[in-house]
DRENDO-1510 file (C-alpha; in Angstrom, 1 decimal, always signed):
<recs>
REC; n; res; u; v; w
REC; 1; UNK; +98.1; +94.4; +80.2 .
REC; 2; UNK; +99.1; +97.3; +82.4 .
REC; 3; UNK; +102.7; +98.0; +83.2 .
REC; 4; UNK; +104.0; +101.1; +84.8 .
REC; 5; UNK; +107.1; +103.2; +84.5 .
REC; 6; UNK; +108.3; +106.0; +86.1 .
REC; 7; UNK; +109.5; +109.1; +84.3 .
REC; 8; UNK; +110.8; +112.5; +86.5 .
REC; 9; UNK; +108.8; +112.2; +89.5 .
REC; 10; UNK; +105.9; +110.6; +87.9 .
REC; 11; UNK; +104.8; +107.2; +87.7 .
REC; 12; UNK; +102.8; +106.5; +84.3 .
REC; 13; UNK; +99.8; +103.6; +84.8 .
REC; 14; UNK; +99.2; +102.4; +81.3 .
REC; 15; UNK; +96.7; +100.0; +80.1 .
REC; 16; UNK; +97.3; +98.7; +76.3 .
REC; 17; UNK; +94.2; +97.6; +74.3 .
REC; 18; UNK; +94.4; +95.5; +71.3 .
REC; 19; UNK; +92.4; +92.6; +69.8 .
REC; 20; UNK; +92.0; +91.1; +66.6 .
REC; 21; UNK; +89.2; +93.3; +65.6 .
REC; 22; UNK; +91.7; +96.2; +65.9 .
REC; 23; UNK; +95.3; +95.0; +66.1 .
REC; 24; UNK; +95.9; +98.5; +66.6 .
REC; 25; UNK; +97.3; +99.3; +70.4 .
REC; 26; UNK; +94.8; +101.7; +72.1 .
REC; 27; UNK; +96.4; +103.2; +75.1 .
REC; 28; UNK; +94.6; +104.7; +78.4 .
REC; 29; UNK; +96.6; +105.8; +80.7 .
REC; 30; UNK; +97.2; +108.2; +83.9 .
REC; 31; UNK; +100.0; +110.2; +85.7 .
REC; 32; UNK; +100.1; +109.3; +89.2 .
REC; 33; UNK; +102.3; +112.1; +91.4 .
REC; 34; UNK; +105.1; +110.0; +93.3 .
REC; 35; UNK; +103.9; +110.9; +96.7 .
REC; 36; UNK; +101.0; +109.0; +95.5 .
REC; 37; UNK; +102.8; +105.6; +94.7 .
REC; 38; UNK; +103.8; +103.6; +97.3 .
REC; 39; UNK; +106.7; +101.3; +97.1 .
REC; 40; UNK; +106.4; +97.6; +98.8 .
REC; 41; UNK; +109.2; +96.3; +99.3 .
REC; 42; UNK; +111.0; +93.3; +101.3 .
REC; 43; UNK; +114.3; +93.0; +103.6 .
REC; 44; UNK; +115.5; +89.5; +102.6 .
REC; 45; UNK; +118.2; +88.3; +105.6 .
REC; 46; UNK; +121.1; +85.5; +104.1 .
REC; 47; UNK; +122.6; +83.7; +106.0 .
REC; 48; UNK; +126.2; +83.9; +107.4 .
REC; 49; UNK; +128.7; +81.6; +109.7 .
REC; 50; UNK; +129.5; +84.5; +112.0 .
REC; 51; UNK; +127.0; +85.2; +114.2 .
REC; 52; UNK; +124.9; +83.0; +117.0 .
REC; 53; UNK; +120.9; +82.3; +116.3 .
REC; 54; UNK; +121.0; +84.7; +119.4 .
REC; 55; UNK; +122.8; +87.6; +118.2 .
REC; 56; UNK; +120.5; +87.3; +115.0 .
REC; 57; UNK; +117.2; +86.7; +116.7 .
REC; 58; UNK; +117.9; +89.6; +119.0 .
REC; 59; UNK; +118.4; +91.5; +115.5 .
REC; 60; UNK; +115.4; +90.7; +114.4 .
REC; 61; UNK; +114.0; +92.1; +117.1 .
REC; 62; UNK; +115.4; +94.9; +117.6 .
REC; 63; UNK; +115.0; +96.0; +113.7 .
REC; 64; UNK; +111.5; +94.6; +113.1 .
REC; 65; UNK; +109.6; +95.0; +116.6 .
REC; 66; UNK; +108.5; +91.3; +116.5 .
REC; 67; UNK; +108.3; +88.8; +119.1 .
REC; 68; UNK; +111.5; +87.1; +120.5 .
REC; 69; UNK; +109.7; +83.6; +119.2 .
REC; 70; UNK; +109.1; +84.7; +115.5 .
REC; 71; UNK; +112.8; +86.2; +115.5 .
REC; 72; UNK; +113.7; +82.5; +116.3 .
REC; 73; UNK; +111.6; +81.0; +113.8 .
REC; 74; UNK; +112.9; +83.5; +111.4 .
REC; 75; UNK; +116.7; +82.7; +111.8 .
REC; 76; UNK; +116.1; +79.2; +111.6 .
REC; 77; UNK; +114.8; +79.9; +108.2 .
REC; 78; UNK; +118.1; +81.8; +107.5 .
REC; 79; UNK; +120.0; +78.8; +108.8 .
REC; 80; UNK; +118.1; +76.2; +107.0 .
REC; 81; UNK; +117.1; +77.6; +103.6 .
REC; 82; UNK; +120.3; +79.9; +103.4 .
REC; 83; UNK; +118.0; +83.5; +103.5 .
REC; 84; UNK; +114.5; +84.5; +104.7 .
REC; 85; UNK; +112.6; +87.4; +103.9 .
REC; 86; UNK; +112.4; +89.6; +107.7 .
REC; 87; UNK; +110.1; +92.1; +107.0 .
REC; 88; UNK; +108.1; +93.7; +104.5 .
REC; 89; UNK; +106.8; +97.3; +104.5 .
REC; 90; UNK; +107.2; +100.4; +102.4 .
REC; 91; UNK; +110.6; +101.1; +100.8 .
REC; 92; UNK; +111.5; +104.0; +104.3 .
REC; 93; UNK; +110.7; +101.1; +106.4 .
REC; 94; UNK; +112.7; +98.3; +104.9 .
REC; 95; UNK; +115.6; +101.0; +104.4 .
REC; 96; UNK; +115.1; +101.5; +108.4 .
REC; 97; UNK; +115.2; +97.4; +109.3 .
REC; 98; UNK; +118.2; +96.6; +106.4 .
REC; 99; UNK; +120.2; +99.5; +108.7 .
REC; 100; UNK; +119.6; +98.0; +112.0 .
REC; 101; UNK; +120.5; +94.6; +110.8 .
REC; 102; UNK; +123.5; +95.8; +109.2 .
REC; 103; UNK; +124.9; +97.3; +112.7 .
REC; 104; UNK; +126.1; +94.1; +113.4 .
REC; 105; UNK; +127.3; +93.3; +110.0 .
REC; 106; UNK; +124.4; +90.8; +109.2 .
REC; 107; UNK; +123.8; +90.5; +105.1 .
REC; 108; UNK; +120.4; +91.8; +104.0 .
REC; 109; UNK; +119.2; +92.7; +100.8 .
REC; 110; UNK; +116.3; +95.0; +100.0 .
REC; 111; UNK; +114.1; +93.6; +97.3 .
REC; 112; UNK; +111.0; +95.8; +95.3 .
</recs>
């Protein structure tokens, strides 16, 4: 199993061995530098009764550099399912589209 956690601008990448053989943990492990860890993360859009599919589509657009059409087919995912996930990128990024699409009060959580 590996699992990571971050400790003081470090990121620890551990690997824990056991078996039944030796029920004793083993641990590898290596320290990763932050600026070498990149966080994924997504900008999930919810839904609202305020605004038209054409304030939100030109949003989209305007925040995630996509096509008029896919802006459209993402807010009628909003509409429908209640939230859709608008963009996904490194964590600067999806800070960047979560501000744009908050300018006109749209709802948008960032999710890692």
């Amino acid at each position: 199993m590996i699992e990571q956690i971050t400790m003081n601008q470090k990121m620890v990448q551990y690997n824990v061995l056991a078996t039944r053989e030796n029920p004793t943990p083993e641990f590898e492990y290596e320290v990763l530098e932050l600026e070498d860890v990149v966080l994924i993360a997504k900008v999930i859009l919810y839904n609202d009764e305020h605004h038209t599919f054409e304030e939100v589509s030109e949003q989209i657009v305007k925040a995630t550099q996509c096509t008029y059409d896919q802006a459209e087919t993402l807010t009628w995912e909003v509409h429908t399912k209640g939230k859709a996930m608008v963009y996904e990128g490194n964590i600067e990024e999806c800070l960047q589209v979560s501000g744009i699409l908050q300018e006109i009060a749209l709802l948008t959580e960032i999710q890692c």
